[in-house]
C-alpha positions, -999 to +999 in steps of 0.1 A: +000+000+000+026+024+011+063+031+012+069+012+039+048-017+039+028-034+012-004-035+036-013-007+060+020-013+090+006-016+123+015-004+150+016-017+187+020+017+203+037+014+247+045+049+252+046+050+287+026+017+300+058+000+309+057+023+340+094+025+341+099-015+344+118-031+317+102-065+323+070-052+314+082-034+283+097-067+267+061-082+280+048-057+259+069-068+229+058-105+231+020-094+234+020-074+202+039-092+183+012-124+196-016-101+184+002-097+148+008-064+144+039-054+123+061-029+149+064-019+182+069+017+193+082+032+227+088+069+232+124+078+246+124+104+276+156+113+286+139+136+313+173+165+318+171+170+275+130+180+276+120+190+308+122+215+332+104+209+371+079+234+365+065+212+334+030+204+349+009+175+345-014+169+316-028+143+341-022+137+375-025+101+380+009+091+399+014+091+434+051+082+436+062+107+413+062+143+425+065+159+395+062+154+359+100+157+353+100+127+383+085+109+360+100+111+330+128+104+349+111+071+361+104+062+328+142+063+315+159+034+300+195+028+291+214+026+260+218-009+268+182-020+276+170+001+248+194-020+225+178-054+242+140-043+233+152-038+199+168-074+198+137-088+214+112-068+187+133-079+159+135-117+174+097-114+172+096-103+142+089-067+151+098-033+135+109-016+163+105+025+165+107+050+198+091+085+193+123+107+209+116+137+228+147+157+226+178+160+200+197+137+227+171+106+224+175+113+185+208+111+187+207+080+209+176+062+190+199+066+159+235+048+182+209+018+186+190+022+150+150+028+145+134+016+113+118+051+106+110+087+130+080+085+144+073+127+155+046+134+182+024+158+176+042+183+204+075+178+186+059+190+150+077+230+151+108+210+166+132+221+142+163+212+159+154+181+162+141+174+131+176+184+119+188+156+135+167+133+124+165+140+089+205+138+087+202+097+091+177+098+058+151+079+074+112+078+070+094+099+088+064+093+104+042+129+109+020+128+134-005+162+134-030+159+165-021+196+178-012+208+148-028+236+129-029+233+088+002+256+085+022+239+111+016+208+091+026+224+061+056+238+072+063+205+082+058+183+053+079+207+030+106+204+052+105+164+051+098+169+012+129+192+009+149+165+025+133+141+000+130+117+030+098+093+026+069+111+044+036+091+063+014+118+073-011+105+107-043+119+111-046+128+152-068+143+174-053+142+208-076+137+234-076+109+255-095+089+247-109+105+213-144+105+209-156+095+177-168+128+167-130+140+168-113+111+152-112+131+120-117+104+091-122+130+067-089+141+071-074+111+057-080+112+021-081+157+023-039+147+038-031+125+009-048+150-017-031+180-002+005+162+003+003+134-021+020+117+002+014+080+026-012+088+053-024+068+078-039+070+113-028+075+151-056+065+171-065+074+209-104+061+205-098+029+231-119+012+203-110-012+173-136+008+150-118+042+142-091+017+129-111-003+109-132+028+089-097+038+083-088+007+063-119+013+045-107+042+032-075+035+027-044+040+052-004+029+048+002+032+087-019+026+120-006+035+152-028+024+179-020+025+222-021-006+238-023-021+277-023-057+289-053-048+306-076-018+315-067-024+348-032-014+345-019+022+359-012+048+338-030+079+320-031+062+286-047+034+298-086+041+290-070+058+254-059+019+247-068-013+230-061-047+253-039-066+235-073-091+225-086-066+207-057-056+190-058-088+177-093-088+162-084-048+148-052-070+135-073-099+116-099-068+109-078-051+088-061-078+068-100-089+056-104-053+049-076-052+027-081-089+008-116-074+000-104-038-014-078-060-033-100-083-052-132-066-067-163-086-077-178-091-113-213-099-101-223-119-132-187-139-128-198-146-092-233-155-104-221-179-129-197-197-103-226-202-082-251-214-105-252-248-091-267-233-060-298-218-077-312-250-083-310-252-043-325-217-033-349-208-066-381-224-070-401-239-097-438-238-112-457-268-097-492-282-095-514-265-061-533-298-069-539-329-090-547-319-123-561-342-153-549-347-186-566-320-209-568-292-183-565-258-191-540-241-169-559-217-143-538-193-120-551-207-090-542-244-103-504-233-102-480-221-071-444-220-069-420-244-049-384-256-043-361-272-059-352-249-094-352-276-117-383-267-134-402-239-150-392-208-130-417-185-117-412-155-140-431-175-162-460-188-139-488-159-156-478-170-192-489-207-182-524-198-170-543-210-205-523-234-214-531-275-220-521-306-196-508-331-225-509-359-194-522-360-157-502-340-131-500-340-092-500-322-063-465-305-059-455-323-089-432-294-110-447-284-144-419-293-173-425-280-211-432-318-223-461-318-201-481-288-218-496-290-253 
């Protein structure tokens, strides 16, 4: 479909629902690549590059962190265990990508290798650290949920001017996005007004934004997901359970063989032409009838199987002469009419 993929690339989006533990992030890796979605994505906080203390919270959910830099801080990984949840995605068979938030997790995302730039919506006007990413010549992946239209277009020509491939994500960020917001129309008015991949990152908690999506047509899908809705975090309601990325998963693929292989209704008519003779009916007698009748309408009904007369032509029968003695339920065949 797009530059990246062939079909519309999933994505199995953690951000933060790892909570800081590195178990649970390689749990997370296992979990979508079971489900059978084609990458995984972190985001990279390296909490002293992007934040200051007085960064307040857009939620406060955490009691152990006292601010929001505390928890970015929380959330850090290093080098190291950043390089072994790459191993384990690509073991799984997993593209592996980390949104960075600073020209430092750029830097260090790019030591450990991502298969293409993933840029939040808050990093769009970044221009520093765009540089920095466009310098390695790999895809970028343009995510617009606070974006205005100019942002966006300052944006995309600078990706264009780099001549880097270019995906650009319809998102509406709210948490999670109700279905008024999801902004479908915006799919096919971004790859008009870029002529460029598009696709979808989704905060709905649903499998349904994702799948009118793929009825339209999208290269990428970038969807949140949680082990369970009973986990902790603020993303968690904004999510799809790892089950249910599975169905979205399977949902799409169908969606996809069916856009792929149109029908030719009188080609599938003709294949099934064996059935009719199992689901059409046939003229037959309402009652015993003697040699030498003259057909009447109420002498005549229609039943299974289709092997007979067919009822378009039940009116034309009416008038019509038995040549020999029929019965009840019997079907009506041309040899048996004068």
């Amino acid at each position: 479909m797009g530059i990246l993929s062939p079909k519309c690339l999933i994505i199995g989006e953690v951000a933060q629902a790892h909570d800081g533990s590195l178990g649970i992030a390689h749990a997370f890796v296992d979990a979508i690549a079971s489900a059978g979605a084609d990458a995984v994505k972190f985001q990279t906080h390296i909490a002293a590059a992007e934040s200051t203390a007085s960064e307040p919270w857009r939620v406060k959910f955490s009691s152990q962190d006292a601010t929001r830099y505390d928890y970015w801080k929380r959330m850090e990984f290093t080098e190291e265990q950043w390089r072994g949840l790459k191993s384990h995605a690509e073991e799984r068979g997993l593209k592996f990508l980390s949104s960075p938030f600073s020209t430092q997790a750029v830097e260090l995302l790019t030591r450990i290798g991502v298969f293409a730039w993933k840029v939040a919506s808050g990093e769009v006007s970044n221009a520093q650290m765009f540089e920095t990413m466009a310098a390695s010549g790999l895809p970028i992946l343009l995510s617009t949920g606070m974006s205005p239209l100019n942002e966006i277009d300052a944006a995309v020509e600078r990706v264009k001017a780099r001549g880097l491939p270019l995906t650009v994500l319809q998102c509406t960020s709210a948490y999670p996005c109700p279905p008024e917001k999801i902004g479908l129309n915006l799919i096919t008015f971004f790859r008009d007004r870029y002529v460029c991949d598009v696709g979808l990152s989704d905060h709905s908690g649903t499998i349904y934004s994702g799948l009118a999506a793929a009825t339209v047509g999208i290269d990428v899908l970038e969807v949140h997901v949680t082990l369970s809705r009973e986990m902790f975090g603020p993303d968690v309601q904004a999510s799809l359970t790892t089950a249910e990325l599975r169905q979205l998963v399977e949902g799409i693929r169908f969606i996809e063989k069916m856009k792929a292989n149109p029908v030719d209704k009188d080609a599938v008519a003709e294949e099934v032409a064996p059935l009719r003779n199992f689901f059409t009916k046939s003229v037959v007698a309402r009652v015993d009838l003697a040699a030498g009748t003259i057909l009447q309408l109420d002498h005549l009904t229609v039943k299974k199987p289709g092997t007979g007369i067919p009822p378009t032509r039940l009116t034309e029968l009416v008038g019509r002469t038995l040549r020999c003695s029929i019965k009840i339920d019997q079907l009506l065949q041309e040899c048996d009419l004068v």
